[in-house]
C-alpha positions in Angstrom: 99.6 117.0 85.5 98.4 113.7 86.5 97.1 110.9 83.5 95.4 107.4 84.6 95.1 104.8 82.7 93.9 101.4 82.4 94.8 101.2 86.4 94.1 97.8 87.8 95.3 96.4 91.2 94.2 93.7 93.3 94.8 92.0 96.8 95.0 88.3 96.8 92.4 87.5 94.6 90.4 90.3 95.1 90.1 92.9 91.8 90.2 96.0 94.2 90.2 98.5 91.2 89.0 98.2 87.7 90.1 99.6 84.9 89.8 103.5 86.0 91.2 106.3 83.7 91.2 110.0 84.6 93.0 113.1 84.6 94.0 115.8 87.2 94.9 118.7 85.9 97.1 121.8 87.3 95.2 124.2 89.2 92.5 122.2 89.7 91.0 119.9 93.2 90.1 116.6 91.9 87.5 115.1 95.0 87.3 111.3 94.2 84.3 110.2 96.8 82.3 107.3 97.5 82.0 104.7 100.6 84.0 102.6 102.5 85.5 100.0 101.2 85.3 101.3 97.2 89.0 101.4 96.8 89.4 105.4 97.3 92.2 104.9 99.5 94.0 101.9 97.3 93.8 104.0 94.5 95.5 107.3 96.2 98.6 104.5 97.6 98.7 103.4 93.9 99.5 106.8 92.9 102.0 107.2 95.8 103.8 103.4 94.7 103.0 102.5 98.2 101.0 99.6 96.4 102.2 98.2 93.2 100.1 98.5 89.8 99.0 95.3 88.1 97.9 97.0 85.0 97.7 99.9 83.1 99.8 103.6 83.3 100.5 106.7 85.7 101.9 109.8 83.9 102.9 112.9 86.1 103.5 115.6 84.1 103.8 113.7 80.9 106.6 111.2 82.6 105.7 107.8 83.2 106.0 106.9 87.1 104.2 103.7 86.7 107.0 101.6 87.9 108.8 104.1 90.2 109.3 104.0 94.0 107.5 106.5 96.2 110.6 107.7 97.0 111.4 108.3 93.4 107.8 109.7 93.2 108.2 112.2 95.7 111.6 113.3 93.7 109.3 114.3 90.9 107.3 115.7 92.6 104.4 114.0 94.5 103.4 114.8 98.2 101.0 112.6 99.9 98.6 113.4 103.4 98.0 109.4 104.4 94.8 109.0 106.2 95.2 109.0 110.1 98.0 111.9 108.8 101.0 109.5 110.3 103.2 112.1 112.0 106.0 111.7 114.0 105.1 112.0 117.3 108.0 112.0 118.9 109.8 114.1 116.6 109.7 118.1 117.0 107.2 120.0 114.3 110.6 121.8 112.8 112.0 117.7 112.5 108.6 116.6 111.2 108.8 119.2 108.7 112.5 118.3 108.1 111.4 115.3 106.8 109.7 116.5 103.9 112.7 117.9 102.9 114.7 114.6 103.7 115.3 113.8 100.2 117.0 117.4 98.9 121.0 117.5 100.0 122.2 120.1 102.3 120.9 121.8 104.8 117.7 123.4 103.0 115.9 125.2 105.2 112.3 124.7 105.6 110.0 127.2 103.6 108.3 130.4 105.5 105.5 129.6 103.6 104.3 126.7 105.6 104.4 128.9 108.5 102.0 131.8 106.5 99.9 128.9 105.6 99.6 127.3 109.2 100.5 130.1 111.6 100.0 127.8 114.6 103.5 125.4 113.4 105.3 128.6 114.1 104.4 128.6 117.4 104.8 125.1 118.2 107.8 124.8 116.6 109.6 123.0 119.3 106.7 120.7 120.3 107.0 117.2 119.9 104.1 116.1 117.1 102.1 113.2 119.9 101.3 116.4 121.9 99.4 118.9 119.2 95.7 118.2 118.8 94.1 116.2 116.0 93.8 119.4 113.5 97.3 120.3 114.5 98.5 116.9 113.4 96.7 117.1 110.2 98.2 121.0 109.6 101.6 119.4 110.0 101.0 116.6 107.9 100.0 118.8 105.2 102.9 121.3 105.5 105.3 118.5 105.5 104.0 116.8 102.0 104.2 121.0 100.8 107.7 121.5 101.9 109.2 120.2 98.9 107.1 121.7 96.6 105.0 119.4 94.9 103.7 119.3 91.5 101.2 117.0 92.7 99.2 116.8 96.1 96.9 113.9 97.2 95.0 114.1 100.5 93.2 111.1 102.1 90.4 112.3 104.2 91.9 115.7 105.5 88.2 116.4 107.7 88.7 113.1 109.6 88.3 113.6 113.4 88.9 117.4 112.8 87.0 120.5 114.8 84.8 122.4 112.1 87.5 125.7 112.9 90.1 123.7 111.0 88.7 121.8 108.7 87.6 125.3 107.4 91.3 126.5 107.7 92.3 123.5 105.6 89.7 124.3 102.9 90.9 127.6 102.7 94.7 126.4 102.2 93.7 123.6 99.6 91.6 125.9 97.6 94.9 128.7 97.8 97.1 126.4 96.6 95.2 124.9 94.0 94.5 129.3 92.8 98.1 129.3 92.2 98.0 127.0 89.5 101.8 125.4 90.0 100.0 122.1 91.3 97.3 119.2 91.0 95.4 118.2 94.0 93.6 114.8 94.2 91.5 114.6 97.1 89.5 111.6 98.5 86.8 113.0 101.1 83.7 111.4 102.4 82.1 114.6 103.9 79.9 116.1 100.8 80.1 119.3 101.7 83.7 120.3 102.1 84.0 118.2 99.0 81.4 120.7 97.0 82.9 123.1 97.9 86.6 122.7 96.8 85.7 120.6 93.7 86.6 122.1 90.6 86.0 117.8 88.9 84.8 115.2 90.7 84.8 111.2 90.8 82.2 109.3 92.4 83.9 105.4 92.8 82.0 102.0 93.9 83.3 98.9 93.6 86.5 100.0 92.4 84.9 101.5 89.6 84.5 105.2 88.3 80.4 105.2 88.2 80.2 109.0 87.7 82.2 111.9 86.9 81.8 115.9 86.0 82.5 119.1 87.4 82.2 120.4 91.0 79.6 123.2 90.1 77.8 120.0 88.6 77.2 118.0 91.8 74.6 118.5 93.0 72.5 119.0 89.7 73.9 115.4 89.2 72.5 114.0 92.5 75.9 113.1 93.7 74.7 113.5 97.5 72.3 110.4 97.1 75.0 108.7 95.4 77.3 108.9 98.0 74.0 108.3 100.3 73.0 105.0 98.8 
């Protein structure tokens, strides 16, 4: 679903990301981990076209979207959770949600789905987004990358600030999804063990680099803990 190539980018005249090829594949939860500062989260705004490339390709489902806008992305089908999720507060959950849809003409009316998949949006609904809690935020944010139906979803550091209750809610949904086999999920996640968990391949990144790859049941036979620990 998702092809890398070749992907360079820098900032100024810093080389923030060298050279990293990979695959994501449908049905599958790609982690990419490694510390602060290692270019996790330029690499998932690269993806989005929040950031322009400097060299080399993104295919989504054999398409080049190299050179496309993120809106054009998110047309073909790319939903993105930014880190610090970046919900409206001020808007309602239903107008949050609306916004994933903002693209599509019409009135399209927001999938039930969302609501089986994060029960509590139902029943805040009419609440403006600045007054749910942290892991109510992050539901939302999710749900509103879903609503369109992505062919492709990248999370940035879903566990961030969230109660262990939802983070194991959130696990559950990304792992349901990715079951269903009608999307890739790239996820960049510093706590190891949600990451294990969920992994069906994994990425281990320092210095914008890819320094170690495989599959999730492989991770810890591979030491990746003290990788991520060094």
């Amino acid at each position: 679903m998702l092809k890398v190539e070749g992907l360079n980018q820098y900032y100024g005249g810093s080389h923030i990301l060298r050279g990293l090829d990979f695959e994501a594949k449908l049905g599958e939860v790609t982690v990419v981990l490694g510390r602060n500062g290692v270019g996790k989260t330029t690499l998932l705004k690269s993806l989005m076209g929040v950031v322009p490339i400097k060299a080399g390709s993104i295919a989504l489902d054999g398409g080049d979207i190299s050179r496309d806008t993120p809106y054009e992305r998110v047309r073909k089908g790319v939903g993105y959770v930014p880190q610090g999720r970046e919900i409206f507060g001020r808007l309602t959950v239903e107008d949050n949600l609306r916004m994933g849809l903002a693209y599509k003409s019409g009135s399209t009316p927001i999938p039930d789905e969302l609501f089986e998949l994060f029960p509590v949006l139902r029943q805040m609904i009419q609440r403006r987004g600045g007054d749910l809690s942290g892991g109510q935020q992050q539901q939302l944010a999710i749900a509103r990358a879903l609503a369109a139906g992505p062919k492709l979803l990248i999370l940035d550091e879903p566990t961030e600030g969230i109660q262990p209750s939802i983070i194991k809610d959130i696990g559950r949904v990304i792992r349901m999804l990715a079951d269903r086999k009608t999307m890739a999920i790239v996820l960049v996640e510093q706590f190891y063990d949600f990451a294990a968990e969920l992994a069906d391949q994994y990425l281990v990144m320092e210095r914008g680099e890819i320094i170690a790859r495989g599959r999730g049941h492989e991770m810890e036979a591979h030491g990746v803990r003290q990788l991520m620990s060094i």
